[in-house]
N, C-alpha and C positions, 0 to 999 in steps of 0.2 A: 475451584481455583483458589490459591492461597491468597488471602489479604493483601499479603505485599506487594503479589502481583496484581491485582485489581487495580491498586495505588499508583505502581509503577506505570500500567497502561494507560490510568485516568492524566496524569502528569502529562505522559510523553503528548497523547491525544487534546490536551490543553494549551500546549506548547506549540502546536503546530497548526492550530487554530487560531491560537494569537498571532504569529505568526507570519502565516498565509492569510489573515482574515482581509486583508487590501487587495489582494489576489483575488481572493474569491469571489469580494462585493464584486470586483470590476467584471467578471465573468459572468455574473447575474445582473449586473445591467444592461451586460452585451446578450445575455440569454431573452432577457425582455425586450431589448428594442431594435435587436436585430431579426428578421424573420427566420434566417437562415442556419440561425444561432438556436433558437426556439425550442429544438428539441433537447436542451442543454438538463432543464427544467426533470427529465424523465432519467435520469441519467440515474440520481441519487435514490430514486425509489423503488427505481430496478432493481439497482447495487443490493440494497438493504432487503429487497427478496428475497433475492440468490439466496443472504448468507442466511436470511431468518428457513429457508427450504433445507437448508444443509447444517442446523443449529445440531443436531445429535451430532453431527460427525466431527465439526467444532469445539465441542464440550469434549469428547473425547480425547482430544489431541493435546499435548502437551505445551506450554509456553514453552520454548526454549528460543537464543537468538542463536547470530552467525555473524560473524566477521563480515564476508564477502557483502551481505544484505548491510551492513553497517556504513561501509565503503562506499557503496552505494548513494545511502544519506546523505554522507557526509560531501560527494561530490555533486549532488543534487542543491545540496545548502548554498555549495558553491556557485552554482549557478544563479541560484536566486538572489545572490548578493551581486553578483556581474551584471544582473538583470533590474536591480532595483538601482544602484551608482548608474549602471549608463541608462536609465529610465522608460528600458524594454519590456513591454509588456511580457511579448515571446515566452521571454527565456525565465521568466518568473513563474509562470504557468507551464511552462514544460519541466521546472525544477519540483512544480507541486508532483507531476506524474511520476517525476523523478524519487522522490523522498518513499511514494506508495509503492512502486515500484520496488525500490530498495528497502521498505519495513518487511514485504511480503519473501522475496528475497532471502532477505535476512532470517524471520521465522523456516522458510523452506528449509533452507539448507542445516539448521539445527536440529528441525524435526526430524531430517534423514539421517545426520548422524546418531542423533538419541537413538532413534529406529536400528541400525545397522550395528551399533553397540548394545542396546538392549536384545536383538539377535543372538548375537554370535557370539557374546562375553556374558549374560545372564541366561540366555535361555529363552528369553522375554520379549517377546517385540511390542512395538507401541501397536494399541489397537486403534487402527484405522487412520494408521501412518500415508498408507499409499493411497488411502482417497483424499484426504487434506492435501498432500502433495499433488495430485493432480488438479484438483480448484484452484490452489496458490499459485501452479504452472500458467493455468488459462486467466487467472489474473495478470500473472506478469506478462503472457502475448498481449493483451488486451489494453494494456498499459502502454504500452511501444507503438500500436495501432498510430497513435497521432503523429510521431516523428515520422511512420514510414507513408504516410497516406498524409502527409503536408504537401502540399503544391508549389514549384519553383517557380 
């Protein structure tokens, strides 16, 4: 992976830590003193299985973004600024799903075009375009999980 993008990723992943960091604490207080909450705790070292299980096919795969996954971000930002002025927990933590949602998104839909382009105008297709793309997919269902499996 080129420097620049190392840097670019280290920034964007800095930035959204800063961020979210008031989010986050408050989800891990609620992971700790809620019982129900509890398994919140197992969430992030699962996450960081998966990707370290699928680290070849990752390194494989091209940085590239995408508009739509941008779009995404950007109206997930939104929310979490409506969520922090009207002092809603909610909707700051569903912007956080929002933003991951929308970065993986955003990488998808680049990948497939690089992919679909390096096809059929070089000759060349990305190698192991269509297994990244399918993790990124099962991350983006998996992401939406909590809006559709919320309780009224």
């Amino acid at each position: 992976m080129p420097r620049r993008s190392v840097v670019a990723a280290g920034l964007i992943s800095a930035a959204i830590v800063v961020v979210y960091s008031p989010t986050i604490s408050s989800l891990v207080r609620q992971w700790a003193s809620d019982e129900n909450y509890s398994h919140g705790f197992l969430i992030v070292p699962f996450a960081l299985w998966f990707v370290w299980q699928q680290r070849s096919a990752l390194e494989r795969a091209p940085l590239a973004p995408s508009n739509t996954g941008l779009a995404v971000v950007g109206l997930s930002l939104v929310v979490l600024l409506a969520g922090l002025f009207g002092a809603d927990l909610f909707l700051t933590r569903m912007s956080l799903i929002g933003v991951i949602a929308g970065s993986v998104l955003f990488a998808m839909m680049m990948l497939t075009a690089v992919a679909v382009v390096g096809r059929y105008v070089f000759n060349h297709p990305v190698t192991g375009a269509f297994e990244v793309t399918e993790m990124m997919l099962a991350a983006l269902i998996y992401c939406g999980l909590p809006l559709v499996s919320q309780r009224r």
